[in-house]
C-alpha positions as CSV (number, residue, x, y, z in Angstrom):
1,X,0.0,0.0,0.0
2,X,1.5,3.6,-0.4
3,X,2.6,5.7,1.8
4,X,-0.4,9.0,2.8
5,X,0.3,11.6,0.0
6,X,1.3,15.2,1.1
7,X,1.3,18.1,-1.1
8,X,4.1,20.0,-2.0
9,X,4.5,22.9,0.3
10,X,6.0,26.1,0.0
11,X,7.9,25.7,3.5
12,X,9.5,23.0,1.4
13,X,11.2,25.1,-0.8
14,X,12.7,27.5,1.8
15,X,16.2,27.8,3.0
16,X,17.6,29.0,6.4
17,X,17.9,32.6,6.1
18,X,20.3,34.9,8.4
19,X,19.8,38.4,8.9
20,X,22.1,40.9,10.1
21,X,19.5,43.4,11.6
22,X,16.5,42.7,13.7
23,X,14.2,44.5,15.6
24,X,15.7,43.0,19.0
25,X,19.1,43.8,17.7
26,X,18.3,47.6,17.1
27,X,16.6,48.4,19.9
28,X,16.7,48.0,23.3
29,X,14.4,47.1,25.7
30,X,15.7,48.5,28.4
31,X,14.1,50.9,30.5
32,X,16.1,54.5,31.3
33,X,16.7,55.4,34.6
34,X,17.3,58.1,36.8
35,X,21.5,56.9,37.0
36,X,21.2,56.9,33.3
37,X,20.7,60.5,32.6
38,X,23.2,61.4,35.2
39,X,25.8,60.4,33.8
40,X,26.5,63.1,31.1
41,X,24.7,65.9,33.9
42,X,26.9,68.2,35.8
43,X,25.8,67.3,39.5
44,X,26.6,70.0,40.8
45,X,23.6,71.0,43.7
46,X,23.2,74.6,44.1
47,X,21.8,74.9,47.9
48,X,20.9,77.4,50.3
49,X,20.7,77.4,54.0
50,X,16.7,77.6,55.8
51,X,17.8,80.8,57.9
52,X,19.2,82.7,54.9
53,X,17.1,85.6,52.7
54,X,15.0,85.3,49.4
55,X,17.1,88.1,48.5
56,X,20.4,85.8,49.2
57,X,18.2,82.9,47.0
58,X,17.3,84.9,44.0
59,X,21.0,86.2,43.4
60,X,22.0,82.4,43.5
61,X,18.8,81.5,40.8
62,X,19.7,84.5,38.7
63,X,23.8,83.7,38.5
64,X,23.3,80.2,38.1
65,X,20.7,80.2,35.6
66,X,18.2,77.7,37.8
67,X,14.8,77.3,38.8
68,X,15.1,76.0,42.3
69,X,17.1,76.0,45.1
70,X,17.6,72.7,46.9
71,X,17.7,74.1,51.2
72,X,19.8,71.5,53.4
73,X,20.7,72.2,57.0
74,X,24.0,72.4,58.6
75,X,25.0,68.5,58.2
76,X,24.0,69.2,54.0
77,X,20.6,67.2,54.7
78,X,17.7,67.8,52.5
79,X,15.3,70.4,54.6
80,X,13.5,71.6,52.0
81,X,13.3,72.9,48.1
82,X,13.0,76.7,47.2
83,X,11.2,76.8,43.3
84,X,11.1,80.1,41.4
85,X,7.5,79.6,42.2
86,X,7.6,79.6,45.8
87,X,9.1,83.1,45.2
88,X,6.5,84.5,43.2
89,X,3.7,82.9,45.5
90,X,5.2,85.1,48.1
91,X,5.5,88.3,45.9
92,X,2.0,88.0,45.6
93,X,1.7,88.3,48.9
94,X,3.7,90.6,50.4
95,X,4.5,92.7,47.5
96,X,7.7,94.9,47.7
97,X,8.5,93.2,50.7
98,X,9.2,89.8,50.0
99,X,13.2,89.7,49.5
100,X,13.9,90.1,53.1
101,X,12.6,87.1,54.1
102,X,14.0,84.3,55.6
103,X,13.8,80.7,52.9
104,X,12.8,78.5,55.9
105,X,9.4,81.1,55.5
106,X,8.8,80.0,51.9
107,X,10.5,76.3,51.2
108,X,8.3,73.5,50.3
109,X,9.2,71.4,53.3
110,X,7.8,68.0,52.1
111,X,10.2,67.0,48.7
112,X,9.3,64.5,46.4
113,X,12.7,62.6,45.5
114,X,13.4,59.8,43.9
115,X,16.9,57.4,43.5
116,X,19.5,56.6,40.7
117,X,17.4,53.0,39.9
118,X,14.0,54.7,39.6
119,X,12.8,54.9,36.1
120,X,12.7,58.1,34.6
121,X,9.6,57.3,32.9
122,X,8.2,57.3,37.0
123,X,9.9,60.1,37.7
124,X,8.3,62.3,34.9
125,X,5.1,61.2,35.8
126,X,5.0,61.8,39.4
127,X,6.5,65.8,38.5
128,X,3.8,66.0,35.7
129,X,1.1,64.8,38.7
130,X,2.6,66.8,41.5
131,X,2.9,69.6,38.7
132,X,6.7,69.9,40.0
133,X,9.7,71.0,38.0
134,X,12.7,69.9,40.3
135,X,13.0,66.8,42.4
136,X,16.1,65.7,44.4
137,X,18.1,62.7,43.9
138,X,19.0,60.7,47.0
139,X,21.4,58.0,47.2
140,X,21.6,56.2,50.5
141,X,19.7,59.9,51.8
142,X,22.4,61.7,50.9
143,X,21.8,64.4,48.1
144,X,23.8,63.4,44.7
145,X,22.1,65.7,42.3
146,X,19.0,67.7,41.5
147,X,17.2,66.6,38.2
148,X,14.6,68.7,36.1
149,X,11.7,68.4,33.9
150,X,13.4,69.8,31.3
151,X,16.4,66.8,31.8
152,X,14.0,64.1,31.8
153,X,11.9,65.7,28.8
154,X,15.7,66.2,26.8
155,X,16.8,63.0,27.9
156,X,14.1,61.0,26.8
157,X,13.7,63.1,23.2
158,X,17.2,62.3,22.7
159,X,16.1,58.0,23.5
160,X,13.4,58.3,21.2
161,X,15.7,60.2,18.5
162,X,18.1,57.5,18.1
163,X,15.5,55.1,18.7
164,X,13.9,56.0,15.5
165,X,17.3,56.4,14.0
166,X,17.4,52.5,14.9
167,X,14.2,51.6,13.4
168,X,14.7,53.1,10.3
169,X,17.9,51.5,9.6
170,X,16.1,48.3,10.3
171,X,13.8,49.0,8.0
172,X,15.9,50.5,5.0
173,X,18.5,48.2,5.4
């Protein structure tokens, strides 16, 4: 008796292929965190002390360029953040006289932060929530750097960038 017929199949025609590019080998799936965008920031923590002026705090915002002040106490502990917007909440308040006050008047005393290992993607959203610009980074509660919107946003436009970069050399060849 014969053996069962089978058709000719087009799977029988095909050979192993190889490919050089793929989409797992052009793109990462990886997620970026907070230690990942440090690395090319300057660290550098511009701080200010709870007993000194508003005056003293927006000569240091001006000359530095920044939007907040992160406010340690005299062992360089986190006390306290001092945002551009604290300041103008309190010029609206006591207007022509808000420069002599002291910062411990007009922190924000409760400070989101975050780590190096959290995901930036976390981080972003809990500013965006919080409606925050500036959050603290704390390794082992010590203060190793001050991270913005603004770096999370340019960091992550710069990931999708080459990302795309990625997936259109996958696709062209």
């Amino acid at each position: 008796m014969p053996e069962s017929y089978r058709p000719h199949l087009r799977k029988d025609d095909e050979h192993a292929r190889s490919a050089s590019q793929s989409v797992s080998t052009n793109t990462t799936a990886s997620t970026a965190l907070v230690k990942d965008l440090l690395k090319d920031k300057d660290r550098t923590v511009h701080a200010i002390r709870p007993h000194q002026t508003l005056h003293e705090a927006v000569d240091l915002l001006r000359d530095h360029k920044i939007g907040a002040l992160v406010v340690t106490d005299a062992n360089g502990m986190l006390a306290g953040i001092l945002s551009e917007r604290d300041i103008v909440r309190k010029l609206a308040d006591a207007p022509g006289k808000t420069l002599p006050h002291r910062v411990e008047e007009v922190m924000t005393e409760e400070v989101e932060t975050c780590t190096p290992d959290e995901p930036l993607v976390t981080v972003l959203m809990r500013m965006t929530k919080g409606r925050f610009r500036h959050m603290p980074v704390l390794e082992d509660e010590k203060l190793v750097a001050l991270v913005s919107i603004g770096d999370v946003v340019y960091y992550r436009l710069n990931e999708l960038e080459l990302e795309a970069l990625q997936i259109k050399q996958l696709i062209v060849g």
